[in-house]
Structure formats: structure tokens, C-alpha cells
C-alpha positions in Angstrom: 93.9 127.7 107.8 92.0 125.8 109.8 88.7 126.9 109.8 88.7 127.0 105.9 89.4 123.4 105.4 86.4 122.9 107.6 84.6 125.0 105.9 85.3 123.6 102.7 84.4 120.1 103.9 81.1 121.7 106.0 79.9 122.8 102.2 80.3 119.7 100.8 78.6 117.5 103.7 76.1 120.5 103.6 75.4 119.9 100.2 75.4 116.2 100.1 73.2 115.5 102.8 70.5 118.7 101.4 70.2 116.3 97.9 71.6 113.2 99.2 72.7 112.4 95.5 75.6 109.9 96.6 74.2 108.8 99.8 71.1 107.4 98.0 73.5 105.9 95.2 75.8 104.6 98.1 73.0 102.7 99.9 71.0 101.1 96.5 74.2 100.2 95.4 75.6 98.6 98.7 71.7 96.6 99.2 71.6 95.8 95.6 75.2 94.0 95.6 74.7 92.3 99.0 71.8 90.9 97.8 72.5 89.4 94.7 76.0 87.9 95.9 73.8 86.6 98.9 71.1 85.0 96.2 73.6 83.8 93.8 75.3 81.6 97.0 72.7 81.4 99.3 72.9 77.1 99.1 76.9 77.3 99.2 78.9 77.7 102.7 81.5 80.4 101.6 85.1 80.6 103.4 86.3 83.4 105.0 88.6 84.4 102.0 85.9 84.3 99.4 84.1 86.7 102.3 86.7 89.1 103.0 87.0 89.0 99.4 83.8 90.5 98.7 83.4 92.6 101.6 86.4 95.0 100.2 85.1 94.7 96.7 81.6 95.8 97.7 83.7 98.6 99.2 86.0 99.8 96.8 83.3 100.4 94.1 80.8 102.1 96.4 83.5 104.3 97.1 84.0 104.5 93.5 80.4 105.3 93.2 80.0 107.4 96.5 83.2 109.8 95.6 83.1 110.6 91.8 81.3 113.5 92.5 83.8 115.7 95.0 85.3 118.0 92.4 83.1 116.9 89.4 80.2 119.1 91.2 82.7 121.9 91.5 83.3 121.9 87.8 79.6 121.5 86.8 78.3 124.3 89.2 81.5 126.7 88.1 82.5 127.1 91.8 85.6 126.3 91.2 86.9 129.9 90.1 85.6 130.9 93.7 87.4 128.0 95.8 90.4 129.1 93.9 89.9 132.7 95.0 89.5 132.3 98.8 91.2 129.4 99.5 94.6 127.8 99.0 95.5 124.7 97.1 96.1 122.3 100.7 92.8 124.1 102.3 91.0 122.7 99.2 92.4 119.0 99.4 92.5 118.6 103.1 88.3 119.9 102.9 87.7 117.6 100.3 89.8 115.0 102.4 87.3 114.9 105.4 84.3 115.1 103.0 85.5 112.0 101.4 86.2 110.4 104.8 82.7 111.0 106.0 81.3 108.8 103.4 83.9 106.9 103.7 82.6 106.3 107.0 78.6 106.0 106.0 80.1 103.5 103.4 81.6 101.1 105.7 78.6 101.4 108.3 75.8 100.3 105.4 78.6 97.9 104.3 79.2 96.6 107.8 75.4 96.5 108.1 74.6 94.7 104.9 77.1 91.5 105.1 76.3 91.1 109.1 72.6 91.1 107.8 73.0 88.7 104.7 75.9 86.4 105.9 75.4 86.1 109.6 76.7 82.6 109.1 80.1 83.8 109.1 81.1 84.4 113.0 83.6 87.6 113.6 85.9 86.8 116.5 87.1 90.4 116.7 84.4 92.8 116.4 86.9 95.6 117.0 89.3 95.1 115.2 87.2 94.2 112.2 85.7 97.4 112.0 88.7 98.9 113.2 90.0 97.3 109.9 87.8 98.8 107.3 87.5 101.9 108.9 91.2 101.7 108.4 90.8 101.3 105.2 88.7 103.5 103.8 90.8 106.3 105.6 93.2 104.7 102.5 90.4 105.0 100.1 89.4 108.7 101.3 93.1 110.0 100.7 93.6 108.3 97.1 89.8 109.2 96.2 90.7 112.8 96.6 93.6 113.4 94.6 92.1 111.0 91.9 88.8 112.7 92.2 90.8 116.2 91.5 92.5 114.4 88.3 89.1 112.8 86.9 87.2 116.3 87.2 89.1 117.6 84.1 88.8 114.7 82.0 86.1 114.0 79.4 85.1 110.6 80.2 84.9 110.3 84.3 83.0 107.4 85.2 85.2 105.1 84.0 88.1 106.9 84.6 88.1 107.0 88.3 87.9 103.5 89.5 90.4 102.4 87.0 93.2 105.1 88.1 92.3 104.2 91.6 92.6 100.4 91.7 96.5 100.6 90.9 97.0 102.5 93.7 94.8 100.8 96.4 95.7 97.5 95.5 98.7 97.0 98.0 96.1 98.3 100.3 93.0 96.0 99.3 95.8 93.0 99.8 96.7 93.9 103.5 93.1 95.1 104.5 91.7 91.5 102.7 94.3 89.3 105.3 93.7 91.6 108.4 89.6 91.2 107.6 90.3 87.9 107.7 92.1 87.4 110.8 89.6 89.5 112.6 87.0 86.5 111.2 88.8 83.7 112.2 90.2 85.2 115.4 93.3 83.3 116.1 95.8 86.2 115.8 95.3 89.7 117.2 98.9 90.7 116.7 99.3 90.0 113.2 95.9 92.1 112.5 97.7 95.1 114.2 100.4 94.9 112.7 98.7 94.9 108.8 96.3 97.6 110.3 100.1 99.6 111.1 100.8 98.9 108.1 97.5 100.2 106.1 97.5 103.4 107.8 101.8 104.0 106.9 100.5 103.9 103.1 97.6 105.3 104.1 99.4 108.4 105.7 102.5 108.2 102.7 99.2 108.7 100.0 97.8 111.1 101.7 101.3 113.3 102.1 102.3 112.5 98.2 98.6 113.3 97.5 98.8 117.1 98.9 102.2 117.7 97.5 100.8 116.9 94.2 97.8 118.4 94.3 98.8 121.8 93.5 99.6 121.3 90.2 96.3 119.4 89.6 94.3 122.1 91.2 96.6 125.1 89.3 96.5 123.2 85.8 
């Protein structure tokens, strides 16, 4: 069972980084945003809200941008028929899981990257835990991206579709992650940031569980 969810995900991160479609996307998007948030304020001191603020926004829709394609590809190429053959319905979702989580992961890094580059006037007290925080995170993302991603595929109009069926869900999420980033920033409470980080990956982990048991009868439909 094993080795076919890793294969599943191996094919996908194959395929990504041989056309580097979403990477590419991922990367204008994330230096394009940065930079015109960082022009538009560049004579204002922002606070540390207003930062975190757009830190996880940047985030949630280069996710949006980065993951629309994990089963719309399938559908388009007509490889579906063939996943359905040789693998079950949980080998499927728990490939696409890790594929999602690795950009996931190059998200956050050129996000990371980006705001420490264009707003190195804000000062992070707690490196660790700051990345600790949206790496957190977009384990969140990766786990709602998938099922939604699944849904999406079969619908007419997908673009739109995702972000907005994905925003309900991640918003308890985006509230914790926004006060944790925060904390991390201003540094005068370590405890409080593990406990929302505890907290992000319980829903994190309760998504991901409701997400496989449902994902049968998306994949079956």
C-alpha cells in the first residue's frame, strides 16, 4: 500500500518538476504579489498584524494557484481510468496528499524568501517557530487542497471554484496561524505559539482524516 501512494506522489513531483507548470506560476505569482504590496507601502511602517496578515494571504492563494492542477491534469490527460485501475481510492488521496505537501513546502520557502527580502524591517524573534508556523500550516492547506482539488476536477468552471470552496474551510486555520505568526514576530510568548501550532495541526490532522473518508465517493462518483 505503501509503495503505491509513493508512487503516486513520485509521478506527480516527476511530472511537475519535468514542465514545471505550477512551480513557475508559484514563484511569478509569489515575486509579483511581494512586490507590489512592498511598492504600494514602501513610505508606511506596517505592524505586525497588517504583516502576518499578508504573509498568509500571499500564501493561501499561491496555494490556490500552485494546487489547482493535482487532479485537473488527471482528467485532461485521461489517466484517471488507469489510477482507478491499479490503485485504491486512499492510495490515490494519500499520493496526491504528499504531492500537494511538497509544494506546499516550495510555497512557503519562496514565501519565506520573498517577505524576509522585501520587509526586512520587521524583526522575527523566533526564527523557528515562525517557520515552524507556516510550515504548519500549509500541512493544513495540503490536506484541504486535496480533497477540494478531487471535487473541483469534475466541475465545469475550476478556477474559481477552488479557492472559494477552500477559504470556508481554512479559515479557522488562517485565524490561529495569523496570531501564532505574530507571536513568533514579536517574540514575547513561546508558549502561546505552541500551543496555536497544537492546535493547527489537531484540525490539521481532523481534515485530513474527514478528507480520506470522504474521498471515496468523490473519487467513485
Amino acid at each position: 500500500m505503501l509503495y503505491r501512494i509513493f508512487a503516486v506522489a513520485y509521478k506527480d513531483a516527476l511530472i511537475e518538476f519535468r514542465n514545471r507548470y505550477s512551480l513557475t506560476t508559484i514563484l511569478l505569482f509569489t515575486l509579483i504579489s511581494t512586490t507590489v504590496i512592498n511598492f504600494s507601502i514602501s513610505s508606511e511602517t506596517i505592524s505586525t498584524q497588517i504583516y502576518t496578515g499578508l504573509l498568509w494571504t500571499v500564501i493561501f492563494f499561491a496555494s490556490m494557484t500552485g494546487m489547482l492542477r493535482t487532479f485537473v491534469s488527471e482528467e485532461e490527460k485521461g489517466t484517471v481510468l488507469l489510477l482507478k485501475i491499479f490503485t485504491t481510492p486512499y492510495q490515490v488521496f494519500f499520493g496526491k496528499f504528499l504531492s500537494n505537501l511538497l509544494i506546499s513546502s516550495f510555497i512557503n520557502i519562496a514565501v519565506i524568501f520573498m517577505f524576509l527580502l522585501f520587509f526586512d524591517k520587521i524583526k522575527i524573534s523566533s526564527p523557528i517557530l515562525y517557520a515552524l508556523t507556516i510550515f504548519n500550516g500549509g500541512f493544513g492547506i495540503a490536506g484541504c487542497s486535496t480533497i477540494i482539488g478531487a471535487i473541483v476536477a469534475k466541475a465545469n468552471v475550476k478556477g474559481a471554484l477552488f479557492p472559494i470552496l477552500s477559504l470556508p474551510i481554512l479559515i479557522p486555520l488562517f485565524l490561529v496561524a495569523i496570531e501564532a505568526t505574530n507571536l513568533t514576530i514579536i517574540g514575547n510568548n513561546a508558549e502561546q505559539v505552541i500551543r496555536n501550532n497544537l492546535l493547527i495541526f489537531s484540525y490539521s490532522g481532523l481534515l485530513l482524516t474527514i478528507s480520506s473518508l470522504l474521498f471515496e465517493f468523490v473519487w467513485e462518483d
